[in-house]
MOPAC internal coordinates of N, CA, C and O (Angstrom, degrees):
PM7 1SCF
backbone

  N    0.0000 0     0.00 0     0.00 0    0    0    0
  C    1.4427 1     0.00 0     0.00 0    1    0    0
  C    1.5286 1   108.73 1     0.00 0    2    1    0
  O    1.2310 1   115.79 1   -32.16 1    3    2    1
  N    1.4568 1   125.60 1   147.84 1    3    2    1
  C    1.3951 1   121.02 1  -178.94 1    5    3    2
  C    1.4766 1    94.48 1   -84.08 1    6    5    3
  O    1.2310 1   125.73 1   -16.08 1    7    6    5
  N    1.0939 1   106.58 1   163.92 1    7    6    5
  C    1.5680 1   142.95 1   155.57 1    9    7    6
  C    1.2041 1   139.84 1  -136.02 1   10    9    7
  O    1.2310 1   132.82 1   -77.16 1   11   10    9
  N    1.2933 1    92.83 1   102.84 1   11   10    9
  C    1.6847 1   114.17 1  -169.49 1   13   11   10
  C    1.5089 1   102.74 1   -95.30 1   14   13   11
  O    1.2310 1   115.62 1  -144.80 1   15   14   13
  N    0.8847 1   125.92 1    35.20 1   15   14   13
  C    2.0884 1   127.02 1  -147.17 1   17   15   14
  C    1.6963 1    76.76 1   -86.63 1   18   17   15
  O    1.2310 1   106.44 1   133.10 1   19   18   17
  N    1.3834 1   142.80 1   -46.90 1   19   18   17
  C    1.3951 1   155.19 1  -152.51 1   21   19   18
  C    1.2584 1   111.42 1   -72.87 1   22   21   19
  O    1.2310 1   123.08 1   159.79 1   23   22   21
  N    1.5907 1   111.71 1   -20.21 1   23   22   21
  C    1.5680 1   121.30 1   153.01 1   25   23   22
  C    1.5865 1   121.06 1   -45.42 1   26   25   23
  O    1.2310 1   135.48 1   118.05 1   27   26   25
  N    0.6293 1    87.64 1   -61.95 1   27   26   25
  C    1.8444 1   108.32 1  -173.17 1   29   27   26
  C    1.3130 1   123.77 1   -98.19 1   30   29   27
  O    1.2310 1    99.30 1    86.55 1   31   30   29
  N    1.5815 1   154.89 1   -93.45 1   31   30   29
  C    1.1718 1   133.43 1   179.82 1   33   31   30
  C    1.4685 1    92.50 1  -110.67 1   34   33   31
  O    1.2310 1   110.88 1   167.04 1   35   34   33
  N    1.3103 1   134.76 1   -12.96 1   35   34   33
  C    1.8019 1   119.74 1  -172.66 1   37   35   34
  C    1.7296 1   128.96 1   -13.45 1   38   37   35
  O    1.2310 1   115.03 1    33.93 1   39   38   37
  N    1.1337 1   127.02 1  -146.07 1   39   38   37
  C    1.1776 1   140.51 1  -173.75 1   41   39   38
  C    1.8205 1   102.01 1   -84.69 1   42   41   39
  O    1.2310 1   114.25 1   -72.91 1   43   42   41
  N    1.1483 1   128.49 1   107.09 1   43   42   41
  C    1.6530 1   142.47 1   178.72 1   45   43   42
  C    1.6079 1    98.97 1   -34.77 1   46   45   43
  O    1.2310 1   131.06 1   120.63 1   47   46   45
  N    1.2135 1    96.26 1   -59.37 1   47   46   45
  C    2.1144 1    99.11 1   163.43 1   49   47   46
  C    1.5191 1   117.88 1   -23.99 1   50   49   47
  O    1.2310 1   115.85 1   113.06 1   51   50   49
  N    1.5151 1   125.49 1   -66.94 1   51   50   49
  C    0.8919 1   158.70 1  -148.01 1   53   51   50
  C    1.7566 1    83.38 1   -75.33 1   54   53   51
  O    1.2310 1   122.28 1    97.81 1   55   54   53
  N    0.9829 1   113.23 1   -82.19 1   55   54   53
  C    1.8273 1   131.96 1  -143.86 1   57   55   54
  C    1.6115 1   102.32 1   -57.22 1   58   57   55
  O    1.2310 1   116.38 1   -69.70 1   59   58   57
  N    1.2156 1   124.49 1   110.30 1   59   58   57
  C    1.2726 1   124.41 1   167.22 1   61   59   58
  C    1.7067 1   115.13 1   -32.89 1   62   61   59
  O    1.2310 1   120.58 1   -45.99 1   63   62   61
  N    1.4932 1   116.50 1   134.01 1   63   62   61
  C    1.3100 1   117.22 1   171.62 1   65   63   62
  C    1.7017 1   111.55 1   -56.67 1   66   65   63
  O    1.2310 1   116.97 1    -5.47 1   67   66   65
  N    1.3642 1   123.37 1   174.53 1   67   66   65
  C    1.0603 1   132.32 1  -157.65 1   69   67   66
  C    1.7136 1    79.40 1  -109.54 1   70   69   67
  O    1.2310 1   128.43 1   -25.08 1   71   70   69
  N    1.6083 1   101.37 1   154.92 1   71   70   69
  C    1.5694 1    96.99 1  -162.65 1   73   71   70
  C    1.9426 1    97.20 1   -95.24 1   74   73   71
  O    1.2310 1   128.56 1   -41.81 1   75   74   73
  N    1.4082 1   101.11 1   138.19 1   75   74   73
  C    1.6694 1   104.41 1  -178.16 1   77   75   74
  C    1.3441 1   126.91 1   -41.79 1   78   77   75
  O    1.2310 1   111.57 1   -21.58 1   79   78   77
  N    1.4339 1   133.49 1   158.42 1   79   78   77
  C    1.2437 1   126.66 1  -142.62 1   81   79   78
  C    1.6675 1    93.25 1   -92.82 1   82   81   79
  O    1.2310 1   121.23 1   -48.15 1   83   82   81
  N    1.3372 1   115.26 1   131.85 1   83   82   81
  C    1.7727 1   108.05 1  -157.42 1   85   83   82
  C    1.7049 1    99.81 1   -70.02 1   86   85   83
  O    1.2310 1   118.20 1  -173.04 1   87   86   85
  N    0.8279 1   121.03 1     6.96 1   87   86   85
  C    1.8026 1   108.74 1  -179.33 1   89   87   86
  C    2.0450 1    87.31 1   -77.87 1   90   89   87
  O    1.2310 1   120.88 1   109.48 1   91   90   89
  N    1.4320 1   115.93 1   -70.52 1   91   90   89
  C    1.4426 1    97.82 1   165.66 1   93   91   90
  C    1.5728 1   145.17 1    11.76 1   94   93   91
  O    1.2310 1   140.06 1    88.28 1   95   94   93
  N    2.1595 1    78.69 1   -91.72 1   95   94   93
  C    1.2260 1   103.33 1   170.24 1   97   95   94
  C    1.8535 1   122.45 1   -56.08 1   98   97   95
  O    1.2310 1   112.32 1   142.10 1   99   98   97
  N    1.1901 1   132.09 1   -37.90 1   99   98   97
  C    1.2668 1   153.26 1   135.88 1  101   99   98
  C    1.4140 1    98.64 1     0.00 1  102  101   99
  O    1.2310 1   130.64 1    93.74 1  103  102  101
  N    1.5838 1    97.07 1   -86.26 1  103  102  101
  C    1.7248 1    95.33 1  -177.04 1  105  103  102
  C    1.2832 1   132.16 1   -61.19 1  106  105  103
  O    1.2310 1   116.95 1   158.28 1  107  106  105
  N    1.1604 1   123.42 1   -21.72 1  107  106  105
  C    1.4706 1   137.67 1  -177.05 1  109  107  106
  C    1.7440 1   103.30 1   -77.93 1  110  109  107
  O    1.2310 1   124.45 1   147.27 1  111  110  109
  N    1.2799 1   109.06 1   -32.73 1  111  110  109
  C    1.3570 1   114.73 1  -179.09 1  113  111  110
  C    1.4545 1    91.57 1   -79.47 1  114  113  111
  O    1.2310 1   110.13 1   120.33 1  115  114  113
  N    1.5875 1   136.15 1   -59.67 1  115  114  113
  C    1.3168 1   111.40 1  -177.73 1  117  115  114
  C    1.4085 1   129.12 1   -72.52 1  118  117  115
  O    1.2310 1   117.15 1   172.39 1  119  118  117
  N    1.4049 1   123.02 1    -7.61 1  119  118  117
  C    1.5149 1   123.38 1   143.66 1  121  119  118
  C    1.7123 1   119.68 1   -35.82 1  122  121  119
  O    1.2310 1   127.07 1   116.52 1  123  122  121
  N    1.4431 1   104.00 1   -63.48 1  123  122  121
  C    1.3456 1   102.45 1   178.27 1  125  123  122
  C    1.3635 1   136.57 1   -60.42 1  126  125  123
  O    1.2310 1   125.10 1   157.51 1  127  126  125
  N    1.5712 1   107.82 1   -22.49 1  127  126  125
  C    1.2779 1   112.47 1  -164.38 1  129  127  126
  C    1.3824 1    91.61 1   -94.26 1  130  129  127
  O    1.2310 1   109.17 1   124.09 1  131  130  129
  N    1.2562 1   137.89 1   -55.91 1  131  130  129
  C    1.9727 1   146.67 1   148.75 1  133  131  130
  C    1.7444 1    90.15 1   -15.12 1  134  133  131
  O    1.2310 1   104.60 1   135.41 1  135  134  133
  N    1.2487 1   146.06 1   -44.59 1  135  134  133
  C    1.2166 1   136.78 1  -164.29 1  137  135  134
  C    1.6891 1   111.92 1   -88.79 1  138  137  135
  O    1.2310 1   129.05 1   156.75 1  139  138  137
  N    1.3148 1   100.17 1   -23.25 1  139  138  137
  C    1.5117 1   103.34 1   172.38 1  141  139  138
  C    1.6456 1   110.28 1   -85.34 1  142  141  139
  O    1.2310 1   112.09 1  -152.12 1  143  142  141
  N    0.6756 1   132.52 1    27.88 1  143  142  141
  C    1.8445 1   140.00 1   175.57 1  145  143  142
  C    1.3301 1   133.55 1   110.04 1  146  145  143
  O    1.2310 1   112.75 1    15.89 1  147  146  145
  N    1.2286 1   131.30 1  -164.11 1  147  146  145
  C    1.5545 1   120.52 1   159.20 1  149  147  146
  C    1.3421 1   113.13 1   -61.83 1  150  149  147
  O    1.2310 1   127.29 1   114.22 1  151  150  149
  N    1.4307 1   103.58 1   -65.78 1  151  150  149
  C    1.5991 1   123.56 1  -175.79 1  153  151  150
  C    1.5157 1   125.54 1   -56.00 1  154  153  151
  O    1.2310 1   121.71 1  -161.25 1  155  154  153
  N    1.5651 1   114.32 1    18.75 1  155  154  153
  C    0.9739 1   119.92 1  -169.32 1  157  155  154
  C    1.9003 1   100.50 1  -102.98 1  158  157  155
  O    1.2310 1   112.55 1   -63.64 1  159  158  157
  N    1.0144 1   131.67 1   116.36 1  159  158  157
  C    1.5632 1   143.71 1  -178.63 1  161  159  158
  C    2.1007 1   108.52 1   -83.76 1  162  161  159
  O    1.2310 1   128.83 1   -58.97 1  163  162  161
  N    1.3367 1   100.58 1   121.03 1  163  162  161
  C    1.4589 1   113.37 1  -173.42 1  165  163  162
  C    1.7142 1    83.60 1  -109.66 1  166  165  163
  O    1.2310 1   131.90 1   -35.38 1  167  166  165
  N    2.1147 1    94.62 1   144.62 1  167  166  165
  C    1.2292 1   115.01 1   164.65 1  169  167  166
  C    1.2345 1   111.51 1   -74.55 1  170  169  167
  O    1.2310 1   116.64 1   -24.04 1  171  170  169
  N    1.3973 1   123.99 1   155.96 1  171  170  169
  C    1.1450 1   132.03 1   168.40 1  173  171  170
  C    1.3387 1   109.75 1   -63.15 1  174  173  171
  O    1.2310 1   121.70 1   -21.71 1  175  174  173
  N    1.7721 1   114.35 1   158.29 1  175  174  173
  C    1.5117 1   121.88 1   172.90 1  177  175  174
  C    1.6644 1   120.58 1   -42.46 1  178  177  175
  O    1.2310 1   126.98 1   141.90 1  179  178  177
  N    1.5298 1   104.18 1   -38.10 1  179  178  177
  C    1.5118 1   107.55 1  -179.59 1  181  179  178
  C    1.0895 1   120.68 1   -84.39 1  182  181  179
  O    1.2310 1   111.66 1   169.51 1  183  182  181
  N    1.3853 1   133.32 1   -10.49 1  183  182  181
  C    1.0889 1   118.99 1   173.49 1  185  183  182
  C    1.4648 1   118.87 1   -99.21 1  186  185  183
  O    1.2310 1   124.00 1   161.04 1  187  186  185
  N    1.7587 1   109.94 1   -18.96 1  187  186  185
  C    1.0455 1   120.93 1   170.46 1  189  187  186
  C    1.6094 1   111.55 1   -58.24 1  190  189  187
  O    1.2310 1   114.19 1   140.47 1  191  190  189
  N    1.4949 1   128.60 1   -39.53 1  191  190  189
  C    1.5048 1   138.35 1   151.00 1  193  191  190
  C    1.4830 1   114.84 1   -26.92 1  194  193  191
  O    1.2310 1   124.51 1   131.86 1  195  194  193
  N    1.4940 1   108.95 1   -48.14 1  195  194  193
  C    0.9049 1   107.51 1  -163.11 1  197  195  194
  C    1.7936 1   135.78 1   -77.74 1  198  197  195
  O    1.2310 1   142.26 1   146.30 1  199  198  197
  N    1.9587 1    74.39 1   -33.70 1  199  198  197
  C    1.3515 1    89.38 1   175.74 1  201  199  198
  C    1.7819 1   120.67 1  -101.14 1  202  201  199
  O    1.2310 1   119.85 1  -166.90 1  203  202  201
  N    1.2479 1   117.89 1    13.10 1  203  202  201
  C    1.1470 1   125.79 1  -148.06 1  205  203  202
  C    2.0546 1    86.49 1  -114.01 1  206  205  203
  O    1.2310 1   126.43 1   -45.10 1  207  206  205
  N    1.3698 1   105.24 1   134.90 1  207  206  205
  C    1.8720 1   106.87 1  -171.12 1  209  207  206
  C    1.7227 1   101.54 1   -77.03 1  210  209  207
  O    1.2310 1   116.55 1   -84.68 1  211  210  209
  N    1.4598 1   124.16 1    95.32 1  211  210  209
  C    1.1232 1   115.75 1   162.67 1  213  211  210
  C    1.2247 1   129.53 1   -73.78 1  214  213  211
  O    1.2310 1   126.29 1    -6.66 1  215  214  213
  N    1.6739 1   105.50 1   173.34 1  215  214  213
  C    1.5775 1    84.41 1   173.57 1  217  215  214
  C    1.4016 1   159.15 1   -48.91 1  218  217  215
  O    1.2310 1   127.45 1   138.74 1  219  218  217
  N    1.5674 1   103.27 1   -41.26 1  219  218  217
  C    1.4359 1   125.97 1   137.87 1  221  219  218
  C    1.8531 1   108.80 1    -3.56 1  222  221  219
  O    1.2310 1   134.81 1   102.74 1  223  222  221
  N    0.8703 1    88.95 1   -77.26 1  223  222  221
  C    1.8856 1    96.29 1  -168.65 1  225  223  222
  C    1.7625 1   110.35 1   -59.51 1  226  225  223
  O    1.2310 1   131.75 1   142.20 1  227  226  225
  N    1.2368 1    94.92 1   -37.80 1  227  226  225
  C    1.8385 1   115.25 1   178.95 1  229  227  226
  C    1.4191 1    93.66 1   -61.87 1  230  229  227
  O    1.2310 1   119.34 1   119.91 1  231  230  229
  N    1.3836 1   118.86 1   -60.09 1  231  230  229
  C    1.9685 1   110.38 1  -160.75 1  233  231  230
  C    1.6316 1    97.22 1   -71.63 1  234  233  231
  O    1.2310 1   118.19 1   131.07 1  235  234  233
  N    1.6982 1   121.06 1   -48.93 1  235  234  233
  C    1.2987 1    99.92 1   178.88 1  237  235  234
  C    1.9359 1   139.07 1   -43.29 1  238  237  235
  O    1.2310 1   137.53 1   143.16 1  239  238  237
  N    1.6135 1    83.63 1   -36.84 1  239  238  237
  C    1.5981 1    87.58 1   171.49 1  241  239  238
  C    1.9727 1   116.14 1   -70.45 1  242  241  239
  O    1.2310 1   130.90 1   137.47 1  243  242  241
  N    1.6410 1    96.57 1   -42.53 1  243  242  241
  C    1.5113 1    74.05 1   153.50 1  245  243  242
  C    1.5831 1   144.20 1   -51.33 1  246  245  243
  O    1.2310 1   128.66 1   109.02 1  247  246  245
  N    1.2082 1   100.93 1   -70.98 1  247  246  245
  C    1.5511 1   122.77 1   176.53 1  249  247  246
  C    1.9030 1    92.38 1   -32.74 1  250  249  247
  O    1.2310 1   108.26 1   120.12 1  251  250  249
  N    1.4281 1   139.54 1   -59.88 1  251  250  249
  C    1.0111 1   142.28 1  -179.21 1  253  251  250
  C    1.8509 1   114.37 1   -64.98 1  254  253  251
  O    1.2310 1   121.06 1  -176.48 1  255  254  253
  N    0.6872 1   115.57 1     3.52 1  255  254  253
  C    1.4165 1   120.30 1  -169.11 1  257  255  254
  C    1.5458 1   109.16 1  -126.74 1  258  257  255
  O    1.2310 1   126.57 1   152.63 1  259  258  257
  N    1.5531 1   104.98 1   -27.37 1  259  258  257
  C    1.5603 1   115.85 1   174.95 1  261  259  258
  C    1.7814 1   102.89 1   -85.26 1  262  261  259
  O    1.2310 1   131.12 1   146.46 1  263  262  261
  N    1.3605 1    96.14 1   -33.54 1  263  262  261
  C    1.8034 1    91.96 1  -176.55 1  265  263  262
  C    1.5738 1   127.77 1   -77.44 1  266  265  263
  O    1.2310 1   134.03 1   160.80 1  267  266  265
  N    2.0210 1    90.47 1   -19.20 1  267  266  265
  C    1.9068 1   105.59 1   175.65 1  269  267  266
  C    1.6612 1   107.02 1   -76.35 1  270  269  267
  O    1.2310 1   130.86 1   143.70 1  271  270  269
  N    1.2729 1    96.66 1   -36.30 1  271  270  269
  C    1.8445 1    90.23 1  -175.42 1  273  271  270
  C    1.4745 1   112.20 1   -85.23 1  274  273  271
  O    1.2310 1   121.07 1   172.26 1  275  274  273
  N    1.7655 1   115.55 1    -7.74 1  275  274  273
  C    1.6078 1   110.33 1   171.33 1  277  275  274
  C    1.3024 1    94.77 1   -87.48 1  278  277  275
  O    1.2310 1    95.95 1   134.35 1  279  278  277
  N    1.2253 1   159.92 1   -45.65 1  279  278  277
  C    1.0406 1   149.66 1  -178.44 1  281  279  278
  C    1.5569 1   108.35 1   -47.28 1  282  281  279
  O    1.2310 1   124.20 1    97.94 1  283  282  281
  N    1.2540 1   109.55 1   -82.06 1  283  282  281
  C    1.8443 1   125.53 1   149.36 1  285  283  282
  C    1.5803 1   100.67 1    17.17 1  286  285  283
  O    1.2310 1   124.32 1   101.86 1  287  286  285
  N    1.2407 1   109.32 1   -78.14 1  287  286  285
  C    1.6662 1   118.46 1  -157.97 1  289  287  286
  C    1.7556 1    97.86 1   -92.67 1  290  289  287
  O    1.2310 1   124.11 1   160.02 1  291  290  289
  N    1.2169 1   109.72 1   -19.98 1  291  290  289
  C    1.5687 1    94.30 1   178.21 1  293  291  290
  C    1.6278 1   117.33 1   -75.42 1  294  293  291
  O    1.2310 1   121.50 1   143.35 1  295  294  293
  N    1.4779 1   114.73 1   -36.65 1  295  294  293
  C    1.4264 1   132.30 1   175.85 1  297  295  294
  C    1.8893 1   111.67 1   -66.74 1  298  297  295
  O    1.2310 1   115.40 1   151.39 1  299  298  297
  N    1.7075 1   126.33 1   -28.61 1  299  298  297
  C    1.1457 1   117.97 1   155.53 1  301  299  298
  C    1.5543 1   116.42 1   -81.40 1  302  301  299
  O    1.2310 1   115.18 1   159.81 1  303  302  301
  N    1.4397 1   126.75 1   -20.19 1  303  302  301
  C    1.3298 1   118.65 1   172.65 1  305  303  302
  C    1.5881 1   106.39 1   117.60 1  306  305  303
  O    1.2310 1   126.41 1  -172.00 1  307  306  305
  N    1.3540 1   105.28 1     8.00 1  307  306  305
  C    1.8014 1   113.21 1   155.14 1  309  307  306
  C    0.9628 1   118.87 1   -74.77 1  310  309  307
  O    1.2310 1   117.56 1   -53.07 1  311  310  309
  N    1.2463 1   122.25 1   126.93 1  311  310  309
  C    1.7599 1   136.68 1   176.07 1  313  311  310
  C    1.8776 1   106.61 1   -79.61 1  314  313  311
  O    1.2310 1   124.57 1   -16.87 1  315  314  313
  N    1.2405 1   108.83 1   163.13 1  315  314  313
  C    1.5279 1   114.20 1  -153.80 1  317  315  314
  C    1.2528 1    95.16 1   -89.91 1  318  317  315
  O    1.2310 1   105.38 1   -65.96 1  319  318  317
  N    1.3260 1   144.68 1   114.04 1  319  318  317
  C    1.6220 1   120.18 1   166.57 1  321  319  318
  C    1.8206 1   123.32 1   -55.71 1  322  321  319
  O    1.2310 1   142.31 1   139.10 1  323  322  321
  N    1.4368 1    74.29 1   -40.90 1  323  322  321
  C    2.2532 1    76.78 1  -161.45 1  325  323  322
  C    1.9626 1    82.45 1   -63.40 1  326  325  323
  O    1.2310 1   110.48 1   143.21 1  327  326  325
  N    1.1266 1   135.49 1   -36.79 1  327  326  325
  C    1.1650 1   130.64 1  -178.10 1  329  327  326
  C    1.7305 1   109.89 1   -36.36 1  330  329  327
  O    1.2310 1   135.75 1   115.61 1  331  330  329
  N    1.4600 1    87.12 1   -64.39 1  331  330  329
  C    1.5956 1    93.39 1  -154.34 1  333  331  330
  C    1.8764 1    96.68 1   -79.69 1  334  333  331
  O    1.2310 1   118.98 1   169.58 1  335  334  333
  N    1.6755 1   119.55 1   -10.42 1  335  334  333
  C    1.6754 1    86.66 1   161.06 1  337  335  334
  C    1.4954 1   109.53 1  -105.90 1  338  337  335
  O    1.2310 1   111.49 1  -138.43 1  339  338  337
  N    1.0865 1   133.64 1    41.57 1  339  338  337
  C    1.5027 1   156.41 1  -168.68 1  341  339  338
  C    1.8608 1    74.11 1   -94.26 1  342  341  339
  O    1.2310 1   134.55 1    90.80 1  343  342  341
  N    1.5204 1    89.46 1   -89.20 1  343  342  341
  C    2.0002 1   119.53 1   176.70 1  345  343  342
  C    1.2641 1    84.71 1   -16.71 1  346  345  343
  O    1.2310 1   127.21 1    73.54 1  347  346  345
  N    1.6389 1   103.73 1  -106.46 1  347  346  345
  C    1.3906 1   111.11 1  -167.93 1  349  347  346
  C    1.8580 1   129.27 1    -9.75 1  350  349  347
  O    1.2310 1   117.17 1   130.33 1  351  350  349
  N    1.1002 1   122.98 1   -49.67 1  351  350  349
  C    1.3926 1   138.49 1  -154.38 1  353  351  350
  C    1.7279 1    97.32 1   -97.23 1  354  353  351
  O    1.2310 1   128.64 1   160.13 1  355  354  353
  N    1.2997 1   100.96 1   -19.87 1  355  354  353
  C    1.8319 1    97.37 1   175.77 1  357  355  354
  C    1.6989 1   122.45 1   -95.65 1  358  357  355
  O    1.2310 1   134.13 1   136.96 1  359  358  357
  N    2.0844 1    90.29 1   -43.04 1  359  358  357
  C    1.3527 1    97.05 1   171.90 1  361  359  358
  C    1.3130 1   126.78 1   -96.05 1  362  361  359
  O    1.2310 1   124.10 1   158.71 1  363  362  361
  N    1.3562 1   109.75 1   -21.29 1  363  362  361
  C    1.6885 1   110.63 1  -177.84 1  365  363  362
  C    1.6796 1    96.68 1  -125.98 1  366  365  363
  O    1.2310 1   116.81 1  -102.36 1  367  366  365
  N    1.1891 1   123.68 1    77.64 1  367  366  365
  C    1.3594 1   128.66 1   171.74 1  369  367  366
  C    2.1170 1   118.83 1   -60.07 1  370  369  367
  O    1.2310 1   132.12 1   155.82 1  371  370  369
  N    1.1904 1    94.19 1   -24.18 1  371  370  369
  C    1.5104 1   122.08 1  -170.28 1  373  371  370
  C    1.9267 1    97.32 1   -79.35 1  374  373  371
  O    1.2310 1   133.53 1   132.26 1  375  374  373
  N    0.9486 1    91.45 1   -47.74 1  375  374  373
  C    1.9042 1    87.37 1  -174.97 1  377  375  374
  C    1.5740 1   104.16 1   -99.36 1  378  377  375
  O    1.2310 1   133.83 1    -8.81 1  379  378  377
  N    1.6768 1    90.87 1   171.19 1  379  378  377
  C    1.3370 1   117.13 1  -152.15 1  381  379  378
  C    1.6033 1    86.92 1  -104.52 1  382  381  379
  O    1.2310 1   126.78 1   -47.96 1  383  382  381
  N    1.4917 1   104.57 1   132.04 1  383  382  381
  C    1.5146 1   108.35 1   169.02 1  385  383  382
  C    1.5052 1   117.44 1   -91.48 1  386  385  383
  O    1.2310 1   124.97 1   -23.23 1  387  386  385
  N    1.6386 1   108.07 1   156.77 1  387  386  385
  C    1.1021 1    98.62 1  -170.98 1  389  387  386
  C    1.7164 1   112.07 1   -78.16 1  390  389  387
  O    1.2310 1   126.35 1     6.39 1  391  390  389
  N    1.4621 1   105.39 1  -173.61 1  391  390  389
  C    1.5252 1   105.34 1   164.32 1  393  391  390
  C    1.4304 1   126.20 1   -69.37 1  394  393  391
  O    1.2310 1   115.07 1    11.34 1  395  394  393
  N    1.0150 1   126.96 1  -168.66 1  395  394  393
  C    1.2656 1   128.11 1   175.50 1  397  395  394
  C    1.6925 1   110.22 1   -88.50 1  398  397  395
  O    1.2310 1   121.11 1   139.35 1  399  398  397
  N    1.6944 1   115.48 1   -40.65 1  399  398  397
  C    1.3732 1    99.50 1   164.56 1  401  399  398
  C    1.5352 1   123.11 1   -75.40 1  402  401  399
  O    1.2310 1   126.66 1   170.20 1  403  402  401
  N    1.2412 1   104.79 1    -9.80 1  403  402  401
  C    1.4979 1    91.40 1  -168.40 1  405  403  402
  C    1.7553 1   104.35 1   -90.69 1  406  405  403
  O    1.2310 1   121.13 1   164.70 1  407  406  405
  N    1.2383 1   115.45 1   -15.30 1  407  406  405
  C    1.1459 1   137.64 1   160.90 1  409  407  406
  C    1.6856 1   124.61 1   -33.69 1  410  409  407
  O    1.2310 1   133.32 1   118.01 1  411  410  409
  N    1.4958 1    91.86 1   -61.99 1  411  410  409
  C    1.1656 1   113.89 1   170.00 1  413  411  410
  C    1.4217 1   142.24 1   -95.27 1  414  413  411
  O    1.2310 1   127.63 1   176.99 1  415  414  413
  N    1.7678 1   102.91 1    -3.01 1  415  414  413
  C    1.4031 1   119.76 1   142.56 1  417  415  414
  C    1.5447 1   109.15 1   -65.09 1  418  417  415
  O    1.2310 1   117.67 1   113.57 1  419  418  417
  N    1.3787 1   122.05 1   -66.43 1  419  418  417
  C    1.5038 1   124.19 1  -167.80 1  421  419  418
  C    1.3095 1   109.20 1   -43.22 1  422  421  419
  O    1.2310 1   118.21 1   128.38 1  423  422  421
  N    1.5917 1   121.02 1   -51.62 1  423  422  421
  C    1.4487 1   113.82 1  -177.13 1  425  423  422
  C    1.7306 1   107.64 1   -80.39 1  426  425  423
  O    1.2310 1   116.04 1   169.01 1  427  426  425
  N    1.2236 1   125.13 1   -10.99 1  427  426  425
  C    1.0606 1   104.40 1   154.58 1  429  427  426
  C    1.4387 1   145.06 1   -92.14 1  430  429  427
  O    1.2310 1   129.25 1  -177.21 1  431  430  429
  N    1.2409 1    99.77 1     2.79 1  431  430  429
  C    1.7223 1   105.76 1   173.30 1  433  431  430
  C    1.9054 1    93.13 1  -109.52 1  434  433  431
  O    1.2310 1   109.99 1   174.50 1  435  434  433
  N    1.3331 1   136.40 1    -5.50 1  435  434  433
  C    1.2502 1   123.99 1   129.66 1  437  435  434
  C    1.2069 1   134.09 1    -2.30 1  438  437  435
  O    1.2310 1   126.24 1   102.55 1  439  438  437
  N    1.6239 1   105.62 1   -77.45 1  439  438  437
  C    1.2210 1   137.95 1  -145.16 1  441  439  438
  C    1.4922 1    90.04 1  -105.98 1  442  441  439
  O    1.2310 1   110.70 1   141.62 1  443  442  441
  N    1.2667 1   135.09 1   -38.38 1  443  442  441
  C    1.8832 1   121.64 1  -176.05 1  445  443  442
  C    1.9154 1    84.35 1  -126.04 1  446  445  443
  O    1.2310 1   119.33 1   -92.40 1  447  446  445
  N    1.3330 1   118.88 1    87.60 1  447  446  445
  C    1.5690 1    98.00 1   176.81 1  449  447  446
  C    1.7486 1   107.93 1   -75.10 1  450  449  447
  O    1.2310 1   127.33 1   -17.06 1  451  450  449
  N    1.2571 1   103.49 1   162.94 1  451  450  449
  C    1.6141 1   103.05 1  -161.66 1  453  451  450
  C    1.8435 1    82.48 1   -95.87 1  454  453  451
  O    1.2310 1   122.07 1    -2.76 1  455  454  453
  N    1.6385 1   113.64 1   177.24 1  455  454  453
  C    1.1188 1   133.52 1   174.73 1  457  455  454
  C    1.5912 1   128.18 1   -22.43 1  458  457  455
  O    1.2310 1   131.50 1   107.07 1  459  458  457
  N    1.1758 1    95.40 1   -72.93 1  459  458  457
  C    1.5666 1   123.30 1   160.84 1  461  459  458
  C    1.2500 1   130.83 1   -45.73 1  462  461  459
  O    1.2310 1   124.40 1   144.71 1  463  462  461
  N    1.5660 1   109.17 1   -35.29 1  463  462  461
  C    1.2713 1   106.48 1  -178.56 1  465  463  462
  C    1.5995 1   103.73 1  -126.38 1  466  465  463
  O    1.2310 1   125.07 1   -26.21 1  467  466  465
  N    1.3881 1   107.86 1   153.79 1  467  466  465
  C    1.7194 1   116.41 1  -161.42 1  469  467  466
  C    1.6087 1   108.99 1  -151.00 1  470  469  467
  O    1.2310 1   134.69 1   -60.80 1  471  470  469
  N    1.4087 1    89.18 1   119.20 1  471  470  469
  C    2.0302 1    83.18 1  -175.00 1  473  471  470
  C    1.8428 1   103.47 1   106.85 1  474  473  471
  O    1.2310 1   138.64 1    10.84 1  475  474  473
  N    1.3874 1    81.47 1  -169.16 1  475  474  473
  C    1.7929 1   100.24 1  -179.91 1  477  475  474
  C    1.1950 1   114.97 1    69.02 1  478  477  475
  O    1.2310 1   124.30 1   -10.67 1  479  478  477
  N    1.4324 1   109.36 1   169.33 1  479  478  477
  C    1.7341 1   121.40 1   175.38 1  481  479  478
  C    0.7565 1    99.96 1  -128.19 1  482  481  479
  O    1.2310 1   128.59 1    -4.08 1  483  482  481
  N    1.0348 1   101.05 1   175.92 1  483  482  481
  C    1.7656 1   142.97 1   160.07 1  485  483  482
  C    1.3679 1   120.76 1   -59.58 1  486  485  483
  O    1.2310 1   118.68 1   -65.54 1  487  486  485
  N    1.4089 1   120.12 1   114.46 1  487  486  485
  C    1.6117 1   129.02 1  -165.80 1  489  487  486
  C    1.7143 1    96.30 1   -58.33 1  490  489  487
  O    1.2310 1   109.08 1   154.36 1  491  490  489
  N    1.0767 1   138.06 1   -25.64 1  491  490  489
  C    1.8640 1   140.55 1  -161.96 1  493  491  490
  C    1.7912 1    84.77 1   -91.33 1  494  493  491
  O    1.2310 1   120.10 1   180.00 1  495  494  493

């Protein structure tokens, strides 16, 4: 199964840093271009803004990439994890959520219950 969990709140490891604050980046770009000779011509601050991928553009591709693979798993009949401890952590602050596999055992013997067991839902 993919895991995109690193989109959104996952493991801090995982999650791309937030991109440096462009006044920084700015200077480092005019370091370099000052390092390529006299004759070397630097963009101005605004256009360097302009053309430079801020964060803005970084969270949208998240936010878009978190919403294709929730769709993704909702249309085969996978339940959302970050959803259901989203749920969990607002409405049932008191209990312990499950894991992510056990998560996805529960909603899947939900959805096909085996012999033995008959009824119930889905913890989400």
């Amino acid at each position: 199964m993919l895991d995109l969990s690193f989109l959104g709140r996952g493991d801090p490891a995982l999650v791309p840093a937030a991109a440096p604050d462009l006044n920084g980046a700015y200077a480092r770009y005019l370091a370099g271009v000052q390092a390529q000779g006299p004759g070397a011509v630097a963009m101005s601050a605004t256009e360097f803004e302009r053309y430079s991928l801020g964060t803005s553009w970084l969270t949208g591709v998240r936010e878009v990439a978190k919403r294709v693979v929730q769709t993704c798993r909702l249309v085969i009949g996978i339940h959302d994890y970050e959803y259901y401890l989203d749920h969990m952590r607002s409405r049932h602050p008191q209990a312990i959520p499950l894991t992510r596999e056990a998560f996805y055992r529960y909603c899947l013997e939900a959805r096909y219950p085996s012999a033995e067991r008959i009824g119930g839902r889905c913890p989400c």
